[in-house]
C-alpha positions in Angstrom: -13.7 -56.2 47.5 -11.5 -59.2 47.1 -14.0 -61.3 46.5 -15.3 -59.5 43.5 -14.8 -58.0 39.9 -15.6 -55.4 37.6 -16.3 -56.8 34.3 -16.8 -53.5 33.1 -20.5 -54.0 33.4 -21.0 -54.9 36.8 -19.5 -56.2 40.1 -19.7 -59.5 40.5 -18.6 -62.4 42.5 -15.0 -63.1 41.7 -15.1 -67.3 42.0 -17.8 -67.4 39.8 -16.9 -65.3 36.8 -13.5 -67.1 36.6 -15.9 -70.0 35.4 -16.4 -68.0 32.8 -13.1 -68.8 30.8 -13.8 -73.1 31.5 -17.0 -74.0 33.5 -16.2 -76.5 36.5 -17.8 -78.0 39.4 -21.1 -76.2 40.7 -20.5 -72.3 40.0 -19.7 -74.1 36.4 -23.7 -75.1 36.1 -24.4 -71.9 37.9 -22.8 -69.3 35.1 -23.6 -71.8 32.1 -27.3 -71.0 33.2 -26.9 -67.3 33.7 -25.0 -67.4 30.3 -28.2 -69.0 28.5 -30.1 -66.3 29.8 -27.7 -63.4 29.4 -26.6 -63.5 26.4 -29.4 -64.4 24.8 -30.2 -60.6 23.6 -26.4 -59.9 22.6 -27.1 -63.5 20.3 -30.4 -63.2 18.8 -29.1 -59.5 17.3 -26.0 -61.4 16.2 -27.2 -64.1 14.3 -29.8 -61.5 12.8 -26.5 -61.0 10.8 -26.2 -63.9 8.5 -28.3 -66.9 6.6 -28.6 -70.2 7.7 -30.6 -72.8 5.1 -32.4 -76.0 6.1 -29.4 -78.1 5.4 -27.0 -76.0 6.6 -23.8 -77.9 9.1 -22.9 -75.5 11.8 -20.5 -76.3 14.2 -20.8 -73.9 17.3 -17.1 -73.5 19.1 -17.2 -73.2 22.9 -20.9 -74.0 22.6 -21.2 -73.2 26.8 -24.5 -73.9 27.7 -25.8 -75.0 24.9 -28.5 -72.4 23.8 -26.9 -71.1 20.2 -26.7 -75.1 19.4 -30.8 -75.2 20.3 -31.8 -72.2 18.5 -29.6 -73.4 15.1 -31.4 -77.0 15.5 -34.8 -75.4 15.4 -33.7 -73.6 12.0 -32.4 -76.7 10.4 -34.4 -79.7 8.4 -33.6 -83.3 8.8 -30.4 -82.6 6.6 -29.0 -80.0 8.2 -26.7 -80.8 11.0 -25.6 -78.9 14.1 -22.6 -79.5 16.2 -21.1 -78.4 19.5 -17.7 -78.5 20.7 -16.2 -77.4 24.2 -13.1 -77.8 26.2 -15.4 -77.9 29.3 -16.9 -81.2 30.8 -19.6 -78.9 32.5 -20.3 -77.2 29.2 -20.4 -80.6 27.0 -22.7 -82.0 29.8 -24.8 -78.7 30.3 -24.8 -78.5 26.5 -26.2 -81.8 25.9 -29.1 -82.0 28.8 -30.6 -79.1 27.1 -30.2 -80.6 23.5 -31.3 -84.2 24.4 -34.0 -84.4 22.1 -32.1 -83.0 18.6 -29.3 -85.4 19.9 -31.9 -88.2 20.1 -33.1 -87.6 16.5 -29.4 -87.0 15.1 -29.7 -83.6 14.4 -27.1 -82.6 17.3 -23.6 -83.7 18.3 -21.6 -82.7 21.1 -18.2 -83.1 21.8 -15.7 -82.1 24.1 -12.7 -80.4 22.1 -10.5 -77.8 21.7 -10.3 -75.4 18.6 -6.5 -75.8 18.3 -7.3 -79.6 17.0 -10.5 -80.4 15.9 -11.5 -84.2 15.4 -13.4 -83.2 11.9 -12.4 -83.9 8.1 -11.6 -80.6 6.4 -14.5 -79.0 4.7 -17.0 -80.4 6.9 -19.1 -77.5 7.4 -20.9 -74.6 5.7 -21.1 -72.5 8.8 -19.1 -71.7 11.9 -20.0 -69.7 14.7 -18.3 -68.5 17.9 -20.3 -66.4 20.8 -18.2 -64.8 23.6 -15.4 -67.3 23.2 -12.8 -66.0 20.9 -11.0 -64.1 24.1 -9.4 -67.7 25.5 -8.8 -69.3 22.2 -4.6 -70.5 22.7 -3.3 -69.2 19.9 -5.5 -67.0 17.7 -4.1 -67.5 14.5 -3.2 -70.9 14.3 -6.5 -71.3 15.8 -8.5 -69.6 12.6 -6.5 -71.7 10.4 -7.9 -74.6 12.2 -11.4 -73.1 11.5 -10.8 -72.5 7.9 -9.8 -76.0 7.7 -13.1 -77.5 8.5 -15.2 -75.0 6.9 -16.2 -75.4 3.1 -15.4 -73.3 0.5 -17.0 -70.3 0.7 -18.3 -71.6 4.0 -18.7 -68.6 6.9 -17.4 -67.9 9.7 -19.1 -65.6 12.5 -17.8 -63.9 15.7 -20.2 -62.3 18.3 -18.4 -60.7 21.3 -19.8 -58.8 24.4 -16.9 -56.6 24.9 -15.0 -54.7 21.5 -11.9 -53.3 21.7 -11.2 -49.3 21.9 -8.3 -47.5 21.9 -8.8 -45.6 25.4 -11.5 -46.9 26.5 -10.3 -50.3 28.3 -9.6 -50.0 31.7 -13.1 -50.7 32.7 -12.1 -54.4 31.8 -8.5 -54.6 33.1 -9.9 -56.7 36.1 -11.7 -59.2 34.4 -8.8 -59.1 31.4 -6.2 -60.2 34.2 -8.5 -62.7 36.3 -9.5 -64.7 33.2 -6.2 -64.1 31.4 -8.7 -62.8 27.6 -7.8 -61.3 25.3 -10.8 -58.5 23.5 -10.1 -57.8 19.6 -11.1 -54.4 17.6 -13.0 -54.6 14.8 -8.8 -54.0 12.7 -7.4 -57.0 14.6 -10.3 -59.4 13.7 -10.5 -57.8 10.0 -6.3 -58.2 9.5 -6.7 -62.0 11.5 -9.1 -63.4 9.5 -7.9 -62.3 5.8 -4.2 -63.6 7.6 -6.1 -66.7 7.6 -7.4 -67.6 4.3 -10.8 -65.7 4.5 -12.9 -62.6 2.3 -15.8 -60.3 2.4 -15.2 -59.1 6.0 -18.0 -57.5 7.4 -18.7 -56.0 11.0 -21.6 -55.3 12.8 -21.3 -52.8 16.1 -24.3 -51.9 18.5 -22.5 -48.5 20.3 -25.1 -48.5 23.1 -23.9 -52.4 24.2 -20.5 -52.2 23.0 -21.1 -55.4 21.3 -19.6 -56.3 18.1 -20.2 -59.6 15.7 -18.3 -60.1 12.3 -18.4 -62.8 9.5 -16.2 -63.3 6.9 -16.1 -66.4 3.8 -13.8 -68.8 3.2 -11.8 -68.1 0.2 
C-alpha cells in the first residue's frame, strides 16, 4: 500500500494524486483530464449557485484543466471576458488547448500565476471563482485580500470545494491532508475569513450526501 492513498473517497495511486496540488510532467495531463471529467457534477451544482450576465469578467483561480473557464465563455457575450490563472505550466497549457477557440476570438486569457500576486489592476473583475483550489493557496488571508483587490465593488466571490470540514469526522482525509500538504475549511472558517477580508452577504451551500460545500460572498 505504499504506493497508494485514501482520499477519503477512494484508493488511488499515490504519484498521481500528488499532481493534484501542481500538475507536472505526464501524470500532470493524466489528472487535469480525470479532473475535467470528475468534477464536473460537484461544478455544474456549484455554479447553480450564483448569476453570471453576458458581460460579466470572471477570473477563474487555479483554473486546472480548463473546463470552469469553457463553460463561463459559453455564458458570456462578446463583452464579457473570462480569465484563467494557474501556478502550473501543465494546467496553463492544458487549460489553453481546450479554450483555443474563445482565446482565438478574445473572449479567454490564460495566464500562469499565483493568487498571492496577481498581474491585474484592482477592480478588474465582477466575478471570481475558485473550484477545488482553495486547500494549497500560501497564505489564506493575505491571499483573499489579494482577491478582493481585483474584484469590483460589490463584485463576488465563489468557493466550491470537494471535501468540507467537520469536527470529527476527518481522519478519512489525514492521508491525502499530509501527502499534498491542504488545508479543508468549515463552512465558520470560510464565513470568519472572508468578512476578515473586506467581504458581505456570506452565504453557503452544503450537499450532505457528497460532502461538498460552495460559498459566495460580495465585496463590500
Amino acid at each position: 500500500m505504499k504506493d497508494k492513498v485514501n482520499t477519503g473517497h477512494h484508493i488511488e495511486n499515490k504519484e498521481l494524486i500528488k499532481n493534484a496540488r501542481k500538475p507536472v510532467g505526464e501524470l500532470g495531463h493524466q489528472i487535469l483530464d480525470r479532473m475535467n471529467k470528475s468534477h464536473e457534477e460537484m461544478a455544474i451544482w456549484g455554479v447553480s449557485h450564483f448569476e453570471i450576465s453576458e458581460d460579466s469578467k470572471i477570473l477563474d483561480i487555479g483554473c486546472g484543466g480548463g473546463r470552469n473557464i469553457q463553460r463561463f465563455a459559453e455564458e458570456i457575450s462578446d463583452n464579457g471576458r473570462v480569465v484563467g490563472i494557474d501556478y502550473s505550466e501543465v494546467s496553463v497549457e492544458k487549460s489553453i488547448e481546450l479554450n483555443k477557440k474563445a482565446i482565438e476570438n478574445g473572449n479567454v486569457n490564460v495566464l500562469q500565476a499565483s493568487v498571492s500576486e496577481m498581474p491585474f489592476y484592482d477592480e478588474t473583475f465582477d466575478i471570481v471563482t475558485g473550484f477545488e483550489t482553495i486547500y494549497f493557496w500560501p497564505d489564506f488571508i493575505n491571499d483573499l485580500k489579494e482577491v478582493n483587490r481585483v474584484l469590483k465593488k460589490d463584485g463576488l466571490i465563489f468557493f466550491c470545494n470537494e471535501a468540507v470540514y467537520r469536527e470529527g469526522e476527518m481522519e478519512k482525509y489525514d492521508d491525502l491532508v499530509e501527502l499534498l500538504d491542504m488545508k479543508i475549511y468549515s463552512e465558520d472558517v470560510l464565513k470568519e475569513s472572508l468578512e476578515q477580508t473586506g467581504f458581505k452577504d456570506f452565504k453557503a451551500y452544503i450537499d450532505e450526501e457528497n460532502d461538498w460545500i460552495c460559498v459566495t460572498a460580495r465585496k463590500i
